[in-house]
C-alpha positions, 0 to 999 in steps of 0.5 A: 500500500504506502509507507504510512500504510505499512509502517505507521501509526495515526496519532495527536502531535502533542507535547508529551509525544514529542518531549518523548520522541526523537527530535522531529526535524524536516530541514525547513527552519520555519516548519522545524521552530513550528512543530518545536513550539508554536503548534502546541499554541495553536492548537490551545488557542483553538486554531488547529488540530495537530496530528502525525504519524509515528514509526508502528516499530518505533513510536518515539519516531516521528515520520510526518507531522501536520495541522488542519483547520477549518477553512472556507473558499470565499466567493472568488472572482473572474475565471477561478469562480467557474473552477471553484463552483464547477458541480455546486448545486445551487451555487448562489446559495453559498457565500463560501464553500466550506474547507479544510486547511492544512496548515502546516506540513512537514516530512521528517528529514530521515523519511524524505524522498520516499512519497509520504508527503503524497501519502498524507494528502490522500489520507487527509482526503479521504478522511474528510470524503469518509462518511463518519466526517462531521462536517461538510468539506468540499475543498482542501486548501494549502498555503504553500511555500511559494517555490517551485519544488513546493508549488510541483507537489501540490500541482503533482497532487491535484491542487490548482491555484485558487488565483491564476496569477501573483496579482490577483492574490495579492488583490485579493488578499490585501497585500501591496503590489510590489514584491514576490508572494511568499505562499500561494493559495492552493485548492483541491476539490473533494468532489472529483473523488466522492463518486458521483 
């Protein structure tokens, strides 16, 4: 099946699984000082949900870690409202389409290469389609690193730009036209996997 399949155990990431573990490290600076600490403030002030997945041999080895959050597509214009609202019935309905957002995610620098990155994302697609979800989930959103590696992976995994160009975003979200986009907004439409 897959590494995490194979290998792995689901768990909460928690300070007590990581004051117990090896030190978890993915070699991005940012992503290594937020799984160390900022995660554990998220998650109390009610901003997340941590989770990873452990070695099943090894508990105290954490193979991947990740964040979700609720989230929402609002209402998005030009030629992306056609691709955003492709199959929602009654479409004027809705102010926003309701979403999860991985936050965060970060791939041990000891598992790296071996497609675990693609793995967790089928997982967290599959949870939200699963019929025990408790809530409505149409999309998967990711803010992800804006390089070229980091934008192939997601694309790779069947997200698309949630804005056709730089400009657009950086409209839409407030920012100042000059200089380059740290993240992109990132989507994928869980409808293409429900079955019908």
């Amino acid at each position: 099946m897959g590494f995490l399949a194979d290998k792995c155990v689901f768990s909460t990431y928690s300070i007590n699984n990581l004051n117990e573990s090896h030190p978890f490290q993915c070699g991005v600076k940012d992503l290594d000082s937020f799984f160390l600490k900022d995660a554990f403030l998220h998650q109390k002030a009610l901003l997340c949900k941590n989770y990873c997945f452990v070695l099943a041999d090894n508990p105290q080895q954490i193979v991947v870690s990740f964040t979700l959050s609720n989230d929402s597509i609002k209402k998005v214009p030009n030629a992306r409202k056609k691709k955003v609202e492709k199959n929602i019935p009654h479409e004027k309905h809705y102010s926003s389409y309701p979403a999860v957002m991985i936050g965060r995610l970060g791939v041990d620098r000891h598992f790296q290469n071996l497609h675990i990155g693609t793995e967790v994302l089928n997982f967290i697609k599959a949870w939200f389609l699963d019929p025990l979800n408790k809530t409505g989930c149409r999309f998967v959103l990711v803010d992800s690193y804006n390089r070229a590696e980091n934008i192939k992976f997601y694309q790779n995994n069947g997200f698309s730009f949630l804005f056709g160009s730089e400009v657009q975003e950086k409209e839409f979200r407030g920012l100042p036209e000059t200089g380059d986009l740290k993240t992109r907004l990132m989507f994928f439409d869980l409808i293409e996997l429900a079955g019908y």
